[in-house]
N, C-alpha and C positions, 0 to 999 in steps of 0.2 A: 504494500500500500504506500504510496506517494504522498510526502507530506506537503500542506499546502503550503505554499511560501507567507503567507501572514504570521504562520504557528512559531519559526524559527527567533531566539535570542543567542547571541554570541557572549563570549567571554573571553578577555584580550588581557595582557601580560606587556610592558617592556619597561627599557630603562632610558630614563632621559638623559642627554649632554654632560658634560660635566662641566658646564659652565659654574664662574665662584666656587670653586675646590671642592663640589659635593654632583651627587647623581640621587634619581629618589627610583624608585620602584614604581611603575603604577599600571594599577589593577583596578576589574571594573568589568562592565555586563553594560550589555544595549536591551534594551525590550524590546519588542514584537513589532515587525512591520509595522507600519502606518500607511496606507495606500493611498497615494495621490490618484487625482483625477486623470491625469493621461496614464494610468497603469500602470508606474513607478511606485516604489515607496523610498518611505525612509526612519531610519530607529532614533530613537532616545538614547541616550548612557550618561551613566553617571558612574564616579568610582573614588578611590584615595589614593595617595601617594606612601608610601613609607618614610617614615620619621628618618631625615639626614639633615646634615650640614653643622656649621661648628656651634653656631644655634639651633639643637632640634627641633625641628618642625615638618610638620606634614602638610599636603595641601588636596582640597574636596575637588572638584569637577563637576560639571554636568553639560549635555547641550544635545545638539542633533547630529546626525552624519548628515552627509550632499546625498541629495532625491540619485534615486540607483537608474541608470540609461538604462 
């Protein structure tokens, strides 16, 4: 059985630059298609970073991806 493409969420992993002598972790989940009117979609995510730098600190995210061609 074929799943519908609205049903799928991903889950992503990397590491940022090491710009200012620190790199962060960050992790995080998209939710569920959102279908545009010409028969595109596009997800939500949101996620955190891991606690670095010579002051620890982590930092939040959220937003959308670009509508899928």
């Amino acid at each position: 059985m074929a799943l519908k493409w609205s049903t799928f969420i991903l889950a992503f992993t990397t590491v940022t630059s090491f710009d200012d002598g620190h790199k962060h972790e960050i992790r995080g989940v998209t939710g569920p298609a959102i279908a545009l009117p010409d028969g595109g979609h596009y997800h939500k995510f949101h996620g955190v970073t891991t606690v670095n730098g010579s002051h620890p600190h982590s930092h939040k995210y959220s937003g959308n991806t670009s509508p899928s061609s």
